[in-house]
C-alpha positions in Angstrom: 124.1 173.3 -2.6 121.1 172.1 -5.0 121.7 168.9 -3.7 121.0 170.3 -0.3 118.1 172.3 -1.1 116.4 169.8 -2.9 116.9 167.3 -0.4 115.3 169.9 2.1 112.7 169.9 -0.4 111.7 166.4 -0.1 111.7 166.2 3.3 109.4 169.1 3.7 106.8 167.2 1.2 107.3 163.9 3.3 106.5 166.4 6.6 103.7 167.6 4.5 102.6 164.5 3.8 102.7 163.0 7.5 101.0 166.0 8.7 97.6 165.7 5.9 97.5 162.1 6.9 97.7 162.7 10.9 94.8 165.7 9.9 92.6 162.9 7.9 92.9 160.5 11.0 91.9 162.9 13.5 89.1 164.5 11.5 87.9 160.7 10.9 88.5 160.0 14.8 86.7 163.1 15.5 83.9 162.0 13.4 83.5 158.5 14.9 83.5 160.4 18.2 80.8 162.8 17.3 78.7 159.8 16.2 79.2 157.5 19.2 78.3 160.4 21.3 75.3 160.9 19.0 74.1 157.1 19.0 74.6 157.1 22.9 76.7 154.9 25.0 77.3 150.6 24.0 75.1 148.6 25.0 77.2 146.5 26.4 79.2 149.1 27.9 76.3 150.5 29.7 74.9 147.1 30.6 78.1 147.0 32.4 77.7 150.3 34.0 74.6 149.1 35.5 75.8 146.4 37.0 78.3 147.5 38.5 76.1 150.0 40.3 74.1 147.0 41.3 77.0 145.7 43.4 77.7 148.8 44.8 73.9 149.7 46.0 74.0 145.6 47.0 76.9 146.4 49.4 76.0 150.1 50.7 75.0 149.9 54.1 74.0 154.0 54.0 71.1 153.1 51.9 69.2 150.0 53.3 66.2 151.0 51.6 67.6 149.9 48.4 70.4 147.4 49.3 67.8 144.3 49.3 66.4 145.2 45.7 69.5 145.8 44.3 70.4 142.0 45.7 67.4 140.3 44.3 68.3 142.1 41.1 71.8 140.3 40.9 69.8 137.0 41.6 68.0 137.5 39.0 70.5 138.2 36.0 72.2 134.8 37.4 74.8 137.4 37.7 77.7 134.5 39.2 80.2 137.1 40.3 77.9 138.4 43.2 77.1 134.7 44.7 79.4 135.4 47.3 78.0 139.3 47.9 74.5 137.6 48.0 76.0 134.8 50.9 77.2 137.7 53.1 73.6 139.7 53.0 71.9 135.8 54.0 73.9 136.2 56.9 73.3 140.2 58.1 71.4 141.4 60.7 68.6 143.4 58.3 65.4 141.5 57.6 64.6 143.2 54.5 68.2 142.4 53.2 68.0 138.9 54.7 64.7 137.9 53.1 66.1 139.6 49.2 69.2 137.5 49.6 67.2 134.3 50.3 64.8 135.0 47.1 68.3 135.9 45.1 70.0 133.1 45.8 66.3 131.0 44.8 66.4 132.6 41.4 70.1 132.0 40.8 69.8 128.6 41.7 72.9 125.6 41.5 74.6 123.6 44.6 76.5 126.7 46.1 73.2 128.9 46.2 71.4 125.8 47.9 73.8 124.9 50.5 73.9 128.6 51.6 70.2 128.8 51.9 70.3 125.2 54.1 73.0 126.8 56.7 71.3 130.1 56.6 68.0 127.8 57.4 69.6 126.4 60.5 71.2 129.3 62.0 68.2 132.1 61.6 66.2 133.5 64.6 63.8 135.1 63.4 60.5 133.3 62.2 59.4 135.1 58.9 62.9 134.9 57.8 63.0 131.0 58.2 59.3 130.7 56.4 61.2 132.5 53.5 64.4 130.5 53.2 62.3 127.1 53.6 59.8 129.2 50.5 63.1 129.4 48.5 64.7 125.9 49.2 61.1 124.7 47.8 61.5 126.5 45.0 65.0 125.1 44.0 63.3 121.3 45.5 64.3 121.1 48.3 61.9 120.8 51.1 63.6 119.7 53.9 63.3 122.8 55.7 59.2 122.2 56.3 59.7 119.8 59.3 61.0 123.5 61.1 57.4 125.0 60.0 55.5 122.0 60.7 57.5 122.3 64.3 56.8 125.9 64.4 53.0 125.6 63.7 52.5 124.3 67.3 54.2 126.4 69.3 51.8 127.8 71.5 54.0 130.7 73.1 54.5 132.7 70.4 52.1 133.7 67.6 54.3 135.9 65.4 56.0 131.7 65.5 52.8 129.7 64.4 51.9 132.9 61.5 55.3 132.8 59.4 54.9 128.7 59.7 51.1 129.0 58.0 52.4 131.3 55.6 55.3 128.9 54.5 53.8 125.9 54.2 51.2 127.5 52.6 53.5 128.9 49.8 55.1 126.0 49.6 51.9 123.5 48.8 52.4 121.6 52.3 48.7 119.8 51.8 50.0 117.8 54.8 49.5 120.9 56.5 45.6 121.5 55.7 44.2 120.0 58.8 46.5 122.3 61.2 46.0 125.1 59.5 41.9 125.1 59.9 42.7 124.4 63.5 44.7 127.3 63.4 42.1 129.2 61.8 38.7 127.9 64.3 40.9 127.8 67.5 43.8 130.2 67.6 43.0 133.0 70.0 45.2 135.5 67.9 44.3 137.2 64.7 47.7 137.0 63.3 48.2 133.5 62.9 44.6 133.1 61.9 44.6 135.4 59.1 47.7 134.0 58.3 46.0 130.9 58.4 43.6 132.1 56.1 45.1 132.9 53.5 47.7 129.8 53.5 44.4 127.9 53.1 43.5 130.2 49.9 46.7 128.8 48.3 45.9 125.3 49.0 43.0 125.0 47.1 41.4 122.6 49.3 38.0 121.8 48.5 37.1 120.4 52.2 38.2 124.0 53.6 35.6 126.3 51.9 33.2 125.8 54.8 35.8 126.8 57.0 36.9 130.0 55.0 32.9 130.6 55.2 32.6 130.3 58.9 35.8 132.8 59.2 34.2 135.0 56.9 31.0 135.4 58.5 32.2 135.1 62.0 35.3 136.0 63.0 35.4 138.9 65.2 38.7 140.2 63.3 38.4 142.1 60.2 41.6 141.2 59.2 40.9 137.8 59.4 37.4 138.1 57.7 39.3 139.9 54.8 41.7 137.3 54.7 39.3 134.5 54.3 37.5 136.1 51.3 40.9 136.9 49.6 41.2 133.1 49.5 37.6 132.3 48.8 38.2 134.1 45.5 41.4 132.0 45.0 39.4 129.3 44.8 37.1 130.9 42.2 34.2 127.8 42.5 30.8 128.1 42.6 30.5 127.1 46.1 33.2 129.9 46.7 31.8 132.8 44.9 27.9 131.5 46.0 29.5 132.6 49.8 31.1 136.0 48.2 27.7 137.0 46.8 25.9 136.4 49.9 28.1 138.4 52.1 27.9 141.1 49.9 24.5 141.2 49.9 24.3 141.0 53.5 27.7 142.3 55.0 27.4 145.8 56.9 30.6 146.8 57.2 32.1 149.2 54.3 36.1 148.1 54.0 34.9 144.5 53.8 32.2 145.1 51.0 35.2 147.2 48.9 37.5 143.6 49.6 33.8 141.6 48.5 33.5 143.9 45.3 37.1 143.0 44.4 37.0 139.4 45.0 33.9 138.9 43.4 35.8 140.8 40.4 38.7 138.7 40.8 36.3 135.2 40.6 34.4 135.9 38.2 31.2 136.1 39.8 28.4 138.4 40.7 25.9 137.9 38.2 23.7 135.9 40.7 23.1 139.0 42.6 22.7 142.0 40.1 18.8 141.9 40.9 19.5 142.3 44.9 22.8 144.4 43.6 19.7 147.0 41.8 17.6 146.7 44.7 19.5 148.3 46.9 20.9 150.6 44.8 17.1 152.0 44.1 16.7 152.4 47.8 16.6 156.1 49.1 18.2 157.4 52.7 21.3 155.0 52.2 24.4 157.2 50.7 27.2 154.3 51.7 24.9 151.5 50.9 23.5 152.7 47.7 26.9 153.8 46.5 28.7 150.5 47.3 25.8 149.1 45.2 26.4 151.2 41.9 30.0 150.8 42.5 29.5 146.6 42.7 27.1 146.9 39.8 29.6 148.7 37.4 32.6 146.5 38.1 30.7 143.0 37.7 29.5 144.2 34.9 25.4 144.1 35.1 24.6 146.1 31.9 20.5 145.7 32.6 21.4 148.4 35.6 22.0 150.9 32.9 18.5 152.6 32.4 18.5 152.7 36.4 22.3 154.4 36.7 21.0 157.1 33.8 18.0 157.9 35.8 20.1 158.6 38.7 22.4 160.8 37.1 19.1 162.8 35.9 17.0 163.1 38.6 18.9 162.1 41.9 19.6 164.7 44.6 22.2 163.0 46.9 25.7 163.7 45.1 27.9 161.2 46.5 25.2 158.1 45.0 25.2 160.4 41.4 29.4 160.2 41.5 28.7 157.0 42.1 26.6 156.0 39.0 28.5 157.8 36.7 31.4 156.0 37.5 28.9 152.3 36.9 28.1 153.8 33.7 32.2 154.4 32.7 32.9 151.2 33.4 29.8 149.2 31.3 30.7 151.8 28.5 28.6 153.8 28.3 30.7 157.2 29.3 28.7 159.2 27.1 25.7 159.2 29.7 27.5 160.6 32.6 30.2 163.4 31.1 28.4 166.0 31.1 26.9 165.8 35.5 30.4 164.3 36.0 32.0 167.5 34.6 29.6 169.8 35.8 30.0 168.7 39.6 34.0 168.9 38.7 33.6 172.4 37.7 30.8 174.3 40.1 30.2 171.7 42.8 30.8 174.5 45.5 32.2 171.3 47.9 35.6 170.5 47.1 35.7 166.2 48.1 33.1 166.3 45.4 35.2 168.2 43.0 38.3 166.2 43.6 35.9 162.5 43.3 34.4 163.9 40.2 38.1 165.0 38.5 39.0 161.0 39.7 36.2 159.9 37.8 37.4 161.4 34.7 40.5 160.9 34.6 39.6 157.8 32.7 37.3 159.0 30.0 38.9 162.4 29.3 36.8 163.6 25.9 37.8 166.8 24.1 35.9 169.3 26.8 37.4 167.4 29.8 40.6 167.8 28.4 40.7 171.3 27.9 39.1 171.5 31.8 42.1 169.9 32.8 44.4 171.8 31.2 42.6 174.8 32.8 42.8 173.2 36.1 46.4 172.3 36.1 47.4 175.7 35.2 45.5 177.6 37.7 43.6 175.4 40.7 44.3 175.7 43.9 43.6 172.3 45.1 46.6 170.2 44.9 44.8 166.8 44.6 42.8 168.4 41.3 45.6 169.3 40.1 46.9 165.6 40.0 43.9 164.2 38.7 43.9 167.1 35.5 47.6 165.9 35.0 46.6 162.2 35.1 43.3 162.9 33.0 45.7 165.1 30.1 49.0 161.7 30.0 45.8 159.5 29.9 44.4 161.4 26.9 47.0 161.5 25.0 47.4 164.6 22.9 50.3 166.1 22.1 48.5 169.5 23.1 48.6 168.8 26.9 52.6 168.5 26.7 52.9 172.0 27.0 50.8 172.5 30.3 52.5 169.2 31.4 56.1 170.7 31.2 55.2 173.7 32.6 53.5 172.5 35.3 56.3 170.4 36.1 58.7 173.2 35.8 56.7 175.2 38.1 54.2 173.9 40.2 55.4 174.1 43.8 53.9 170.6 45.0 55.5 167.4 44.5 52.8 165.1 44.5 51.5 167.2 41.6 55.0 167.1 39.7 54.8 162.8 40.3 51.3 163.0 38.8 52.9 165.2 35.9 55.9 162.8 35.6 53.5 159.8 35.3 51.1 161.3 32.7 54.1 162.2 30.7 54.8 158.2 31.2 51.3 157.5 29.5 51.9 159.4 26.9 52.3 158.0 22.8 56.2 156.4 22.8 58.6 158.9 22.1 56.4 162.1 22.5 57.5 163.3 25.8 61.3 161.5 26.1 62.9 164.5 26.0 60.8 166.1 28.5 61.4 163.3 30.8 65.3 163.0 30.2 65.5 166.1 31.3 63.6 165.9 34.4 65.8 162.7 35.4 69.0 164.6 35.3 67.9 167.9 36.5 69.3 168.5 39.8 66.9 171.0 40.8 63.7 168.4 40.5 63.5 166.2 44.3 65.0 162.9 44.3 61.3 161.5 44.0 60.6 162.9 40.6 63.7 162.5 39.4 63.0 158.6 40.6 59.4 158.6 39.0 60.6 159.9 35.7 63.6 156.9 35.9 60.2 154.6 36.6 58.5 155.8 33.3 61.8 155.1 30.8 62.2 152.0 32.2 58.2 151.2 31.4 58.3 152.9 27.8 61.2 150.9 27.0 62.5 153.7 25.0 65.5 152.4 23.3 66.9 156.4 22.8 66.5 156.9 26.5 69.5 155.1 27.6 72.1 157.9 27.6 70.0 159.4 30.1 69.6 156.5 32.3 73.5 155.8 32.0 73.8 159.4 33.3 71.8 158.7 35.9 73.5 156.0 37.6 75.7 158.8 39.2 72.7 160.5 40.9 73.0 161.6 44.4 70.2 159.4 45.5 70.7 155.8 45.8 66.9 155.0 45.1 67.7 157.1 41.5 70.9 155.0 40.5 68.8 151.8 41.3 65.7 152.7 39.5 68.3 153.7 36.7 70.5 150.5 36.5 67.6 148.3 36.0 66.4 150.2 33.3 69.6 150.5 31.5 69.4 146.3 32.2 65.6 146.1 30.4 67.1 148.8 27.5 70.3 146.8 26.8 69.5 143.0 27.7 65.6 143.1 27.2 65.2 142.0 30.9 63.0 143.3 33.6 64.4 142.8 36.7 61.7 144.0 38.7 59.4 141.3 37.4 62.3 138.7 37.0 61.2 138.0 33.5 63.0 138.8 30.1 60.5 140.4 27.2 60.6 140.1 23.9 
């Protein structure tokens, strides 16, 4: 009987024993748990994740907004498992999906992704579509497809034809091609191909062609084309070229060309040949458009001797609109100081509300202390939906932590989207880190639109947040298709450094 009870005895110590070392494991595994869900999910898990929503956006038909990015996505994470995915969209009937596939295939490159681009060459209908399979052959070097755009070029029935062939052998660096396409630019009795013409030209680089670009410039009775040609004028970025840009703006009358003219002259480098003409006109009274456009051309080339001139404005001038103007001039030479103070004063009491709303753009990009507390004000309480996006842009762009506050409620609250966006992308420009949380939330809040939950998927991505990726993993469920894509790509820059968007991997 002792025999028996002291075997029982031992056996209950052995169950005893089991049973503390089955607790210690699970309170271990428990632990290990706890802190995996704390850290977030793998990166390699979640890089996983996301690519296996890239696939399934690649192949949804529901969502053809979306399908083509997702494919040129693929293409360019060399991802080899969706070659034959990326094949099958080459072949489909949707252009957008069609022309992604093409540049997919370009980026993932080898024998199997040329071959398909070759048939795909021979059997497409449509002309754009051919310019951009003979664009990617060129880019893996191949360039047997140009004899179809050199073919194309002369076909006189159709112009949408002779367009997509300028553009292509202009993207591909057909010099061969320079002659036909200024004939195409003096001759062709439609503006398409011309300002297609145009800019094929501005890639080219040819020296010979600047006159050409200059006659198109001056004379063509198309805008388009005219805008074209000085696009590719500022390509070329000579003297010759930017000597033609600074005349025209000097002398052009018509307003959206002079905005292109301002830009290209920005984009070339030049200008400076024109500042005394540039102050000229600005000093002249009874122009409002003219002597706007000036202060605006004068503040982004950069004339600092206008200064004394924009500050007297801002003091003494009557006509609004030209006062908006030079403030802005004096923002951009640095000299923010000097304007402020009318700047804020028109934002605040200016009893017209385009003025309002112009001067709230303005400072949006020098947001001092008293600004920024006008914004928050103005967030809170205007009634002007567009003020209310520029006092959300002006508080991300200033960066204290004291406008997260009205931010977040604002987001929570404020019944416009376009508003909520602005909120999302101020939150965006905050320091790293500061407004994460704020922003998690908003992507997997259910009761935000599709398009802020979409924006604030944009903004992780961009901050490159390491701690955001649990949310962007949970996000790759969404309900919207644009949401998961947005998502997957940012899980793909969090977890493998690369940013699909821009093809590129960063450091």
């Amino acid at each position: 009987m002792r025999n028996k009870m002291a075997e029982n005895r031992i056996w209950k110590l052995r169950l005893n024993g089991e049973y503390f070392r089955l607790y210690r494991l699970y309170i271990v595994v428990a632990i290990a748990g706890g802190l995996a869900w704390a850290c977030g999910p793998s990166p390699d898990r979640a890089y996983h994740e996301a690519i296996s929503c890239l696939k399934a956006l690649a192949s949804d038909s529901a969502h053809s907004d979306v399908r083509g990015d997702a494919a040129l996505a693929l293409g360019r994470l060399k991802e080899p498992s969706s070659l034959a995915q990326l094949k099958a969209g080459l072949l489909g009937d949707q252009e957008d999906m069609v022309f992604k596939c093409a540049q997919a295939l370009s980026e993932m490159g080898g024998p199997e992704a040329t071959a398909a681009l070759r048939d795909a060459l021979n059997t497409a209908r449509n002309p754009f579509i051919k310019a951009q399979i003979v664009a990617c052959l060129h880019r893996l070097g191949d360039d047997s497809g140009k004899v179809q755009l050199e073919a194309a070029l002369a076909d006189s029935t159709d112009p949408l034809r002779r367009a997509s062939a300028a553009s292509g052998l202009g993207r591909v660096g057909d010099r061969a091609a320079v002659s036909r396409l200024v004939h195409i630019l003096e001759k062709d009795v439609d503006f398409v191909p011309r300002s297609s013409a145009a800019a094929a030209l501005g890639l080219l680089k040819d020296a010979s062609t600047v006159p050409v670009l200059e006659k198109a410039l001056l004379e063509d009775p198309d805008e388009v084309v005219r805008i074209s040609a000085a696009q590719s004028l500022a390509r070329f970025g000579s003297p010759a070229a930017v000597s033609i840009l600074e005349d025209a703006l000097i002398h052009q009358t018509n307003y959206q060309l002079r905005k292109i003219l301002i830009s290209c002259l920005v984009e070339a480098g030049g200008g400076k040949a024109i500042f005394p003409a540039l102050r000229a006109m600005f000093a002249q009274t009874g122009n409002t458009v003219g002597r706007s456009l000036a202060a605006e051309a004068l503040g982004r080339l950069g004339d600092r001797e206008a200064i004394p001139l924009l500050k007297s404005v801002l003091q003494a001038d009557s006509d609004d609109v030209v006062k908006l103007a030079a403030g802005e001039a004096l923002g951009r030479l640095g000299e923010p100081s000097a304007m402020l103070a009318t700047v804020h004063e028109i934002l605040v009491n200016h009893p017209n509300d385009s003025f309002q709303r112009r001067a709230a753009e303005i400072l949006v990009e020098y947001p001092d202390k008293f600004t920024f507390n006008t914004f928050k004000k103005l967030l809170a309480w205007n009634e002007d939906p567009e003020i209310r996006v520029s006092s959300a842009r002006g508080i991300g762009r200033n960066g204290d932590r004291a406008g997260l506050v009205p931010l977040e409620k604002a987001l929570e609250h404020d019944g416009d989207e376009n508003v909520r966006l602005a909120v999302v992308g101020a939150l965006g420009d905050m320091p790293q880190g500061t407004a994460r949380k704020i922003l998690e939330n908003t992507l997997v809040n259910k009761g935000q639109s599709a398009d802020v939950r979409l924006a604030a998927a944009r903004v992780l991505r961009l901050k490159n947040d390491r701690d955001a990726l649990g949310a962007l993993v949970e996000a790759l469920h969404d309900s919207d298709a644009r949401v998961r894509m947005e998502a997957a790509v940012g899980v793909i820059k969090l977890t493998k450094g690369i940013d699909v968007r821009e093809g590129s991997k960063k450091a």
